[in-house]
Every structure is written in C-alpha cells, then in structure tokens.
C-alpha positions in Angstrom: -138.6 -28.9 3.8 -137.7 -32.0 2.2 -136.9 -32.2 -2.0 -138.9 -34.6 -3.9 -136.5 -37.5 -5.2 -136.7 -38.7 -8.7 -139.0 -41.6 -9.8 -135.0 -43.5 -10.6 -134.1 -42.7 -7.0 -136.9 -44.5 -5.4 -136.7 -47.7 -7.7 -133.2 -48.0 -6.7 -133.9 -47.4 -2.8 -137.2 -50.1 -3.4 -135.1 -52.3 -4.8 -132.3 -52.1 -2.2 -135.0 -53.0 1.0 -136.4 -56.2 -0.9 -132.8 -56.8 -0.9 -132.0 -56.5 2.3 -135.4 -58.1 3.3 -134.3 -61.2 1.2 -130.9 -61.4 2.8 -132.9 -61.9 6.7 -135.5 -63.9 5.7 -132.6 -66.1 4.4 -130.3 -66.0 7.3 -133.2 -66.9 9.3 -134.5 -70.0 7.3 -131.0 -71.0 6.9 -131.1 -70.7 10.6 -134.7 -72.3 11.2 -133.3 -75.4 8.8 -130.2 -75.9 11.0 -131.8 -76.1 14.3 -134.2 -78.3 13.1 -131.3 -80.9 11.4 -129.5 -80.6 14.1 -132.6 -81.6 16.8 -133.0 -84.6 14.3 -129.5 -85.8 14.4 -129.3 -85.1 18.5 -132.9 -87.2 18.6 -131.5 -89.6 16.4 -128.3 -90.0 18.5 -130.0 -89.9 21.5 -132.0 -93.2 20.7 -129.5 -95.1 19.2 -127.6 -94.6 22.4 -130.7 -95.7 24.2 -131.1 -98.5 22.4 -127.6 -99.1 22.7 -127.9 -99.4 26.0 -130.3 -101.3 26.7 -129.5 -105.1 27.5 -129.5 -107.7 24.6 -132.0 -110.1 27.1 -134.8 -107.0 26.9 -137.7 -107.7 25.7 -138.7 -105.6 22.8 -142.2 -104.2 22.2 -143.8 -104.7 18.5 -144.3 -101.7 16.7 -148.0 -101.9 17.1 -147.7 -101.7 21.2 -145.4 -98.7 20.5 -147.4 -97.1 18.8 -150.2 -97.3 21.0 -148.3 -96.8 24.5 -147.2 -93.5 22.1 -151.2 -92.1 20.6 -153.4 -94.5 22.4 -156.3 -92.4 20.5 -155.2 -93.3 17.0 -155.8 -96.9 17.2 -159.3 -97.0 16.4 -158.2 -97.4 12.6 -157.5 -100.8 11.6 -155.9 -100.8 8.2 -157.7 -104.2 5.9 -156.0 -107.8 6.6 -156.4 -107.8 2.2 -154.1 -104.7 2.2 -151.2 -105.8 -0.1 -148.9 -103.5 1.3 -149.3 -104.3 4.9 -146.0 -105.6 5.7 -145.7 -109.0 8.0 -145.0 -108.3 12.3 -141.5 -108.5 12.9 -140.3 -111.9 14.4 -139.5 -111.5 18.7 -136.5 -110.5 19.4 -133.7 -112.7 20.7 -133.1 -113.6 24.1 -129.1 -113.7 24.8 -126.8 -114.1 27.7 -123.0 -113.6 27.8 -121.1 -113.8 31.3 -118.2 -111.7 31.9 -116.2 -114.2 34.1 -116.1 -117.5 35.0 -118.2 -118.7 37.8 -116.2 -119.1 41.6 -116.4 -122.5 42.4 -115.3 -123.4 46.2 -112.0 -126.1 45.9 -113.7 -129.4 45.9 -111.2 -132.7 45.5 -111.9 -135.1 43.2 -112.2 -137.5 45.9 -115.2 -135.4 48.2 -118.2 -136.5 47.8 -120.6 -134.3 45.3 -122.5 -131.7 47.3 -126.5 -132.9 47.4 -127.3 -129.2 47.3 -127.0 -126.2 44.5 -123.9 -124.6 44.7 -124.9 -122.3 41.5 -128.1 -121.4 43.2 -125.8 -120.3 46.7 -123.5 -118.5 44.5 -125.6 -116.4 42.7 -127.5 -115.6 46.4 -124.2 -114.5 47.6 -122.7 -112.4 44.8 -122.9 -109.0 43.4 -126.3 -108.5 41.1 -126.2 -108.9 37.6 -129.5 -108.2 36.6 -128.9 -104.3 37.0 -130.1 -104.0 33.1 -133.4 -106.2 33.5 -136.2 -103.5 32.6 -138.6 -102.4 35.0 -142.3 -103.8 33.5 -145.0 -101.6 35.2 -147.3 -103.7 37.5 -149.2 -106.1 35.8 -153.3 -106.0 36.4 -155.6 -108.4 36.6 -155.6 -107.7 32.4 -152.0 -107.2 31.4 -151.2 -110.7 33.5 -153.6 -112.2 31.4 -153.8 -111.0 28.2 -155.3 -111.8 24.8 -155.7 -115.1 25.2 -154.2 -117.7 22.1 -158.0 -118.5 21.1 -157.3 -121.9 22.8 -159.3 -123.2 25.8 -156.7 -124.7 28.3 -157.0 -128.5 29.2 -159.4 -129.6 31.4 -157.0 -129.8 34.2 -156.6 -126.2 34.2 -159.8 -125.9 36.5 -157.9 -127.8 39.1 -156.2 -124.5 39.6 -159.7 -122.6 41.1 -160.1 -125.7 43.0 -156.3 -125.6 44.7 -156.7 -121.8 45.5 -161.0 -122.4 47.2 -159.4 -122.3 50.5 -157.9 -119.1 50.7 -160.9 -117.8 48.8 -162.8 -118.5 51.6 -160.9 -117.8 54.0 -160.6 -113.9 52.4 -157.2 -114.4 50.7 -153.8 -114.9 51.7 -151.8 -112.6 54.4 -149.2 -111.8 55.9 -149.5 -114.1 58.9 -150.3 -116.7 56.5 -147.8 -116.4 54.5 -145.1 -116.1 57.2 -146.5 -119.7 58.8 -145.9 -121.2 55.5 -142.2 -120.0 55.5 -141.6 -122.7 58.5 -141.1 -125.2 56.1 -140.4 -123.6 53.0 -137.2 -124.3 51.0 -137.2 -120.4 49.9 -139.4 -117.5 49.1 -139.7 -115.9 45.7 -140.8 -112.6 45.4 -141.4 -110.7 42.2 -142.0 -107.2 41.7 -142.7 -105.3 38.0 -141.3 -108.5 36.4 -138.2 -108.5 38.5 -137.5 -111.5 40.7 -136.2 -112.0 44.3 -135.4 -115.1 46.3 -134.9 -115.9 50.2 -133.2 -119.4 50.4 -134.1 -120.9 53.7 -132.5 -124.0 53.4 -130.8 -125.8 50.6 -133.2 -128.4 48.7 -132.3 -131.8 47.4 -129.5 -131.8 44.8 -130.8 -128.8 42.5 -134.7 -128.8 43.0 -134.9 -125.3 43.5 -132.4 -124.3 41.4 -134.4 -125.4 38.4 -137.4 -124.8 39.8 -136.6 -120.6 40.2 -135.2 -121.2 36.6 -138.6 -122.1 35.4 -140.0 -119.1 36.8 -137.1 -117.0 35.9 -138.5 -118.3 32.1 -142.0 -117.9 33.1 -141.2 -113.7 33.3 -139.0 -114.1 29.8 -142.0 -115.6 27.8 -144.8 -113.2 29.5 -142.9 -110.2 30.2 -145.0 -107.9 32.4 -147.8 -110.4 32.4 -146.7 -111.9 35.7 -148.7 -110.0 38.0 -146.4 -109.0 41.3 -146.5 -111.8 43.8 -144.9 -113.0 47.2 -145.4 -116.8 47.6 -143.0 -120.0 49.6 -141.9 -123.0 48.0 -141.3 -126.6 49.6 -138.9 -128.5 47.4 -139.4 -131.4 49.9 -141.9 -134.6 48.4 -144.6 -134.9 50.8 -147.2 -132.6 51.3 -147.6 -131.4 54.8 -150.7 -128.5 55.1 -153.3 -130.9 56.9 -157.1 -130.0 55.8 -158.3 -131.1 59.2 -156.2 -128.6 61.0 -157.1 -125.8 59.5 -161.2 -125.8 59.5 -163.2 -122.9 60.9 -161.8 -121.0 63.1 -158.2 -122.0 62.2 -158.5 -120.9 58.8 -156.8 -117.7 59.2 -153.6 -119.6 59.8 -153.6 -121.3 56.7 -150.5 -122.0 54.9 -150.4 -120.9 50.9 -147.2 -123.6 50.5 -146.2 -124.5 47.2 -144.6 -127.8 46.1 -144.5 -130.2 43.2 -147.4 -132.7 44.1 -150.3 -133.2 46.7 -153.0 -135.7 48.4 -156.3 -135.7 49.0 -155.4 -134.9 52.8 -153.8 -131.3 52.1 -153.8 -128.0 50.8 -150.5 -127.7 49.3 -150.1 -126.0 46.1 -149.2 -127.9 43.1 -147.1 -126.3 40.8 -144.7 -128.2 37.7 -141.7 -129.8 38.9 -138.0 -128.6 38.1 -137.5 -131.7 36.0 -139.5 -129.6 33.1 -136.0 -128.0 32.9 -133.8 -131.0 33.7 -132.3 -133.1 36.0 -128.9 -132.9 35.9 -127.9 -135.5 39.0 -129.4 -138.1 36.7 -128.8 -136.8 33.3 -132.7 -136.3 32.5 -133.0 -133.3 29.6 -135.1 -130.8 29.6 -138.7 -131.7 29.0 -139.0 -129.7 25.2 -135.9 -132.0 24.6 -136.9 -135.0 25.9 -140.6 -135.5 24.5 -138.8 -135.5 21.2 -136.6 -138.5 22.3 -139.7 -139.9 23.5 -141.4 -139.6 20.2 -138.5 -140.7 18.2 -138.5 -143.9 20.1 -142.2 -144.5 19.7 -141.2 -144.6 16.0 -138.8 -147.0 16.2 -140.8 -149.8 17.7 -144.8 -150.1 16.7 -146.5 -151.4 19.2 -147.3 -154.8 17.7 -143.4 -155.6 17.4 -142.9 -154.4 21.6 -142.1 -157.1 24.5 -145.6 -158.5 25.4 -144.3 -157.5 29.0 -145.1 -154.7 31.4 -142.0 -153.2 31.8 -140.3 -151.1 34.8 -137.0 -149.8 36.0 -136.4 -147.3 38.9 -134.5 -147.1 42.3 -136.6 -150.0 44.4 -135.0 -148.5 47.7 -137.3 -145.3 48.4 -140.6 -146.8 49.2 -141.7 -150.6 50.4 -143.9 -150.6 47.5 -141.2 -150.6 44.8 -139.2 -153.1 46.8 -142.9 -155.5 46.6 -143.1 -154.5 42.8 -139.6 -156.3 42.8 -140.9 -159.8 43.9 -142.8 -159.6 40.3 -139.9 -159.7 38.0 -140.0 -163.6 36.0 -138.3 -166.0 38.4 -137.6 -170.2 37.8 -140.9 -171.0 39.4 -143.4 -167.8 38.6 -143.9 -165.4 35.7 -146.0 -162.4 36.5 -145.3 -161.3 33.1 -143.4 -158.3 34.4 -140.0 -157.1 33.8 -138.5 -155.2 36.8 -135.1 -153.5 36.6 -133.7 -151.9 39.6 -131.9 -148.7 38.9 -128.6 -147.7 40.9 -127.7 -144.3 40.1 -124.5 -144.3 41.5 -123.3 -147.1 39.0 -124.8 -145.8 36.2 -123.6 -142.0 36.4 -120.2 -143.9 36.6 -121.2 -145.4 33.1 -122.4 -142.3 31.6 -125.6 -143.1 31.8 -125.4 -145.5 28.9 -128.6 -147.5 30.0 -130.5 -144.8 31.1 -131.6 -142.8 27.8 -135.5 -143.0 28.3 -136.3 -142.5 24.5 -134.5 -145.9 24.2 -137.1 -147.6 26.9 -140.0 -147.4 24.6 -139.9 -151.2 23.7 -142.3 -153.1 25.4 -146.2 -152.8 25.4 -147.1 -152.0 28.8 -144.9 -149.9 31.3 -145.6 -149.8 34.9 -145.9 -146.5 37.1 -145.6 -146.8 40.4 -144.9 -144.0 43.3 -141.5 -144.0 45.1 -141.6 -142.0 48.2 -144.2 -139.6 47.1 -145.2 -138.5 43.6 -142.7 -139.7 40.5 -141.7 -137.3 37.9 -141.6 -140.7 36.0 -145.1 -140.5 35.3 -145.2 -138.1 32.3 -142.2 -140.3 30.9 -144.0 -143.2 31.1 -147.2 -142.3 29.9 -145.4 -140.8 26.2 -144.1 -144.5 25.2 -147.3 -144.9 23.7 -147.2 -148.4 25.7 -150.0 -149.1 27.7 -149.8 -147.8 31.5 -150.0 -150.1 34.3 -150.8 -147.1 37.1 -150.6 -148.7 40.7 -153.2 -146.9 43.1 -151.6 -143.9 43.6 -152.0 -141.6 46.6 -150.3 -138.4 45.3 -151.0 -136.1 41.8 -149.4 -134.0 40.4 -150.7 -130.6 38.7 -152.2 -132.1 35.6 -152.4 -135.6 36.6 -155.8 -135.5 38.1 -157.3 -135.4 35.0 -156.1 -139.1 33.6 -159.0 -141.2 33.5 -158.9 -145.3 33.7 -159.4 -147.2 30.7 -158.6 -144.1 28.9 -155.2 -143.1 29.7 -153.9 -146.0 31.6 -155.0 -149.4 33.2 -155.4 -149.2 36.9 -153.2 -151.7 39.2 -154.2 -153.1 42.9 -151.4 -151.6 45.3 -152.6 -154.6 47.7 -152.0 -157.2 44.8 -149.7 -156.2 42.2 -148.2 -158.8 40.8 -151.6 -161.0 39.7 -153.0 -157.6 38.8 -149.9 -156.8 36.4 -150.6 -160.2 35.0 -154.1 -159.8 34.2 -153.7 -156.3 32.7 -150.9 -158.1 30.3 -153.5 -160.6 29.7 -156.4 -158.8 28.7 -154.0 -156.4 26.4 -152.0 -159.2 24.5 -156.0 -160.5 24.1 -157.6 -156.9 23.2 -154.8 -155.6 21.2 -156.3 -153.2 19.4 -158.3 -151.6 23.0 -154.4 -151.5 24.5 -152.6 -149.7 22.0 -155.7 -147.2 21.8 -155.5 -146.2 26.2 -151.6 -146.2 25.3 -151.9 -144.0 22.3 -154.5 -141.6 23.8 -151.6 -141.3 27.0 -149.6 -140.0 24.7 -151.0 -137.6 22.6 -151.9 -136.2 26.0 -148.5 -135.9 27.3 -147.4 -134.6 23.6 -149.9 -132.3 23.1 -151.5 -131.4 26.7 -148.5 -131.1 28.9 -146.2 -129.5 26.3 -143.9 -126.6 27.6 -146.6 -124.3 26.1 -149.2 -125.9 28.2 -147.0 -126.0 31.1 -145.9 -122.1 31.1 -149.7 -121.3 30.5 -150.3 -123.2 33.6 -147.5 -121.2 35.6 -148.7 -117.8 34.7 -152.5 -119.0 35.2 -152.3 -120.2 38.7 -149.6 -117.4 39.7 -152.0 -115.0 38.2 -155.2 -116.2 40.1 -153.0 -116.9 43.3 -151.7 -113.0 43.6 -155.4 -111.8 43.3 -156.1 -113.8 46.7 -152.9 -111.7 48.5 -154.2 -109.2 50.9 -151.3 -107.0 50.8 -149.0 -105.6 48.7 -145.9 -107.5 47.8 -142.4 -106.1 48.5 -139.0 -107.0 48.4 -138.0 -108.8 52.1 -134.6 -106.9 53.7 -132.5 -111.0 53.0 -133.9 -111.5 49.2 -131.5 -111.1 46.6 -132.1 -110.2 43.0 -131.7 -113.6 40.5 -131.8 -113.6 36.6 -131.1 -115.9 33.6 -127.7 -114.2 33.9 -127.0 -114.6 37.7 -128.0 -118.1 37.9 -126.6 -119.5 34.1 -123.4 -117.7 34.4 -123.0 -119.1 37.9 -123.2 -122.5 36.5 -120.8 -125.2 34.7 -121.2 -128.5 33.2 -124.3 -130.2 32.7 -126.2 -128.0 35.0 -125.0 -125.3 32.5 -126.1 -127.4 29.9 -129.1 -128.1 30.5 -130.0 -124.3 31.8 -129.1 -122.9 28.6 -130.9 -125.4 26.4 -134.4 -124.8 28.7 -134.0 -121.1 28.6 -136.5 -119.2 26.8 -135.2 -117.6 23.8 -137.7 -114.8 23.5 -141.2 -113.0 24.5 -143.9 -115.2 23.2 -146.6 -112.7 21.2 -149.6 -114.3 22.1 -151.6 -114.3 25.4 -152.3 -118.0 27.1 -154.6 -120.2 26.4 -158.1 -119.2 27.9 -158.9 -120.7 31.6 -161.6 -122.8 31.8 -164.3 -122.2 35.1 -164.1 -123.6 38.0 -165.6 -127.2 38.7 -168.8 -127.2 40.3 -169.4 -129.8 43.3 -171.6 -131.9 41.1 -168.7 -131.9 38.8 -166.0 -133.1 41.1 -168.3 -135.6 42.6 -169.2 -137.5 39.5 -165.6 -136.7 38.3 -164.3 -138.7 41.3 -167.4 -141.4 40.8 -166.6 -142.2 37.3 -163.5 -143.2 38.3 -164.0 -145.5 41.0 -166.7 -146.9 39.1 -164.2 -147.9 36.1 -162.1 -149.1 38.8 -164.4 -151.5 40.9 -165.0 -152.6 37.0 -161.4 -153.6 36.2 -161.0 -155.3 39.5 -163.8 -157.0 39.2 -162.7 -158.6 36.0 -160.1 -159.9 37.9 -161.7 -161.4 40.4 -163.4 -163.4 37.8 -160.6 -164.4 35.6 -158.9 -165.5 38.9 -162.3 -167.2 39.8 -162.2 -169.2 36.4 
C-alpha cells in the first residue's frame, strides 16, 4: 500500500513536469521555427536561381498577370484608381542580346563580287541553335492572340485584311495540300509554334529580303509575346504576284495557294504582308522605317512648302521597268520643259560614295514628288508620300498592304501612265495655281504615313492578319523535319556591319503592354464597289481637266 506524500512533495513533483513540459514544447517550436526559416531561405534560393536563369531577352509578366495565372479567383476585387497608395505598373522589362563569338564569315576577297543573297540568314540556318533559353508561351487562342485591344480602331485599311483572306474562307480554310502548292515558289516557310519560330529556306531571296523580313516577324513575337497564335505559312520574297484568280475558281479552289509576299494586283490572290524595308535596307543604306520617318519629318521642317522647287521631283534606278525609262524623256531639255526634274539613280556609284546623295530626309525640297512603279510595287511610295510635297502617283497596277486605301485628290494627284509628261505638267500647273489645295493633299499624305503606317500600326497589322490567317488552317501546325529554330540572337549575332546595324537598331526592345488596335469589319460588296467608283470617278475628273486645259 502506497504512503501518502506530503503537500511539499507534490508541489515540488508539480513543478518539476511543467518543467519538463516547458523544455519540449520549446525544443519543438524552436524546431517548428527552423524548418520553417529554412523552407523560406531554400524557396527564396530556389527563385533567385530561377530567375537567374532565365534569359535576359524573356519577357516578364506584370505583377497583376502573376497574380492572376497564381489565384485566378481573387481578382474580382479591383482596388479604387483614387487609391493614394496604389503604386504605378512597373515599366517592361528590357530586351537584350549579347553573342558569345563572332560570327563565321566564309573568306571572300576584296575583289569578289558582293553576294546578292543573305549570308547571315544561311549562317544562322546552318549553325548550332541559340535560342535554347527562348520561353515556351502556351498556345495562343483566338483571345490571347488578340488581346485587350489599345481602345484604338485600326485604320481603315485594316479591313483589306478580311478581304485578302475571303478566298480561303470560302473555300473552307487553308490545308495541307494547299499549303504545300504554295511552297513551289516560296522563298521559305516560317513556322511558329508557342511563340517559337522555325524557318525552311527554299531558295535564297534578293540581297537580304528575307532576312529582314523573318526579322520583322522574329519582332512581331517580342512585342506580343504569346499573342501570335501558332501558324505555318510560305513567303515569296520575289516582286510580282503569281496566284492567278482565274485559275483557281470552282472546282479548283481546293488547290489554292495561301502565298505571301510584299504587294499584289487586282489579278491575284497573293497575300500582302509589310515589306523588309520596315527594318532596313542595307544594300542601299535605307534605315529602318521608326528611324527614317524621323529624317523625313526633320526635313519637312527645313523647307515649308512655299519656299520648295515649283517642280515635280524624281530620282530612282530608270533601268527596271520601260515606264521609268519614259518618265526619263520628261526631265527639262533645250527645247521642252515638262516641269519635271528626273534623276537617275546608279547604286553601284553611289554606294562607292557613301551614299552621300542618297539621304532621303535631305530630298524633301521640292513641291511635288513623283511615284512611279519600277518592276512591280516600290517601297518608295511610303517615302515619297512623308515629304509633305504633293504626290504625282502614275496609274499604278500594284498595292501594297495599306496602300489601297489612298484616295485621289486627297492623298496624292493621279498621273496618266499613257501620257506622263503633259500630265506631270498640268498637275504642276494647277498646284503652283491652287497653292493652298496642293500643300493640303500633300500634308494630309503625310500625316497618314506619320501617323497611320507607323511601326505601331505596322506590327498591329502583322499580328492582325497572322491572327485571322491561322484561324483559316485546317490543321495543326508543326515543326517540318528541315526547319531550323531562328531568334533575335541567331540571326543578329550572325551578322556584321550595316546589316548588324540596322538589325539591332529595328529590334524591339521589349513586350508592348497593351493589346492592338481594334480590327475593323470586313467590307461589304456595296462598300468595295463604291470604294472603287469614287475613285475612278475623281480620276475621269482630273483627266478631264486636262483635256481641257490642253483644249484651251
């Protein structure tokens, strides 16, 4: 039997377990407190490595997008736009390049002829990838490829897009078959694939038309990333367009070419898309287009229009077309003055000058500047048109992707292919006599260029028709066995010289945060028709001045 203990005995025992009860629930919290710093620190580590390691040309997600890939149900809550201590977005971050070795250039005397082809764009097909640390964007949808728009409606030649893609809208979109019979005559194929892009060079192009054309693109997926929907399309870098309407009605519409290329006709169905000039020219020492409007603009400031040459003005290579080499017989002579200044271009001489006489800022000096088509379509045009001199636009057969929406009278004074030199002369004429009606169509050319065919504008365009043209495909892109994997960094660090130059300056230097501009419906075929009438009717108007004034 046990003995009763004392009432001192049990305090002391008492005391000893809340002791010893105190000492584990210590151990264990310092415990609890250790594991949990130490899963802080390891998550802590862990991301800074991640982020670390992640290239410097990512693209970074706002904290907002974070946060709502992260609790997608907490973001019904929108704090108040008066909220004092709502702190401003962070800017986007940087875009940067750095190449780890020089670029391999083949051993080319001084003497050889330069190559008419892209070297840069044949190196980077042919060496090892370095876009290994280019993220992987999940595939965009019809939603993500065209997100919140900028709360700007496009320009009105946005809706030529619907209209370029009808065909294959009737036809039940683009497949395989067709898109393999456009590859016949394609320069190269261009793949892209959760906002990664791949190439198939068929054939070299012209001097470095498709290497500045994959550029853009390559830019296109830098200022949108994973808004550019996956897509397989082929590119033509040759001039003229070549998919025939006629041959592919009824029953031959299922072997209808999707072919892009830089401008087309109102016999075919090839694809307009922006030409590589937008990013340079480097055979002829043309900047990239941001660059060059601002030239442009500069020299519109330097001469008013009042104090220009009272001359239309024109200077080009005369030897691509027979209708450049006519434009010739009406420069000023001893015995006739057409009132037209012609300047024959030879690039050859001038690249050995440095292209001293070729800066086209500096060719902003008289009041009317002549645009006429060389073998096809002219990148000239959009030059021309920014001088805020009035255009003398012979009949062209050609457009271009935003072209179709210049109007006569408005944006430029139309000039009889048949007759061009008494027409040249009557447009000076009637301008030198209507100043104030001559500066206003070359003004309103202009501020269309400046502020309607912007690189904004011309990006938005891109993703727009890319975006409605990979809706049409009736199969799912993928990446073809001979494609190769290009990026800023595979193309830019394959480069040198001006080529270099002028790819670094065009490259896009980070994500733009808002969507594009908003596309505007198709035309209807009342629309088109009495698009088309009203300008043949201002047309038939001009020319029949003329006839008059030559009547008088």
């Amino acid at each position: 039997m046990a003995m009763a203990e004392a009432p001192g005995q049990r305090s002391r025992k008492l005391a000893a377990a809340l002791s010893r009860t105190s000492a584990t629930f210590l151990f264990f919290s310092v415990v609890v407190v250790g594991v949990v710093f130490a899963s802080a620190r390891w998550i802590t580590t862990t991301t800074t490595t991640l982020q670390a390691s992640l290239p410097a040309t990512a693209a970074v997600p706002t904290a907002a997008a974070a946060a709502a890939a992260v609790h997608p149900q907490t973001q019904h809550h929108k704090p108040s736009p008066r909220s004092p201590s709502r702190a401003p977005p962070p800017p986007p971050a940087a875009y940067s390049i750095s190449c780890p070795t020089p670029p391999l250039r083949p051993n080319i005397s001084h003497a050889a002829k330069a190559p008419e082809s892209s070297q840069t764009l044949a190196l980077a097909l042919s060496s090892s990838s370095s876009c290994r640390s280019y993220p992987d964007y999940p595939p965009a949808t019809n939603t993500t490829a065209a997100p919140s728009s900028s709360n700007s409606s496009c320009p009105s030649y946005f809706r030529f897009i619907h209209d370029d893609l009808r065909p294959w809208r009737a036809a039940g979109g683009v497949t395989r078959a067709m898109l393999a019979r456009a590859g016949v005559t394609a320069s190269f194929r261009l793949v892209v694939l959760r906002g990664r892009a791949y190439v198939q060079r068929f054939r070299p192009a012209f001097q470095t038309r498709d290497l500045f054309t994959i550029w853009g693109i390559l830019q296109l997926l830098r200022r949108y990333p994973g808004r550019v929907p996956d897509l397989d399309l082929m590119f033509d870098c040759v001039d003229w367009p070549i998919v025939r309407t006629h041959l592919y009605r009824g029953k031959h519409a299922p072997f209808m070419p999707p072919l892009f290329r830089y401008c087309g006709d109102d016999r075919t169905l090839d694809i307009v898309f922006p030409d590589w000039s937008f990013w340079g020219w480097p055979e002829i020492n043309i900047k990239p287009w941001d660059a060059l409007q601002k030239d442009l603009k500069n020299g519109n400031s330097r001469v008013t229009w009042s104090d220009r040459e009272p001359y239309a003005y024109w200077k080009g290579n005369a030897a691509v077309a027979v209708s450049r080499q006519e434009l010739v017989k009406c420069n000023i002579s001893s015995t006739q003055d057409w009132n037209a200044r012609i300047y024959t271009q030879d690039w050859f001489k001038e690249s050995k000058k440095g292209y001293r006489n070729s800066n086209l800022g500096n060719q902003c000096t008289h009041r009317y500047k002549i645009y006429i088509e060389g073998s096809a379509w002219s990148i000239s045009q959009k030059y021309i048109l920014a001088c805020d001199s009035m255009t003398l636009l012979v009949t062209p057969k050609y457009y271009d992707f935003f072209s179709r929406s210049l109007m006569p009278i408005q944006h430029y004074w139309p000039v009889r292919d048949d007759n061009k030199c008494a027409s040249i002369k009557y447009a000076v004429e009637w301008g030198n006599s209507h100043k104030q009606s001559a500066q206003r169509i070359g003004k309103e050319a202009s501020n269309f260029i400046q502020k309607e065919v912007n690189m904004d504008i011309v990006y938005d365009y891109m993703l727009h028709l890319l975006t409605e043209y990979a809706k049409l495909l009736r199969f799912r892109p993928t990446k073809p066995p001979e494609a190769v994997e290009v990026c800023p960094e595979s193309l830019i660090c394959q480069a040198e010289g001006i080529e270099k130059k002028f790819l670094t300056e065009s490259m896009a230097k980070s994500a733009h945060d808002s969507g594009p501009c908003d596309l505007p419906p198709p035309f209807s075929p009342l629309e088109l028709r009495m698009l088309k009438q009203r300008k043949e009717n201002t047309i038939r108007q001009v020319e029949m001045w003329e006839r008059r004034a030559s009547a008088a």
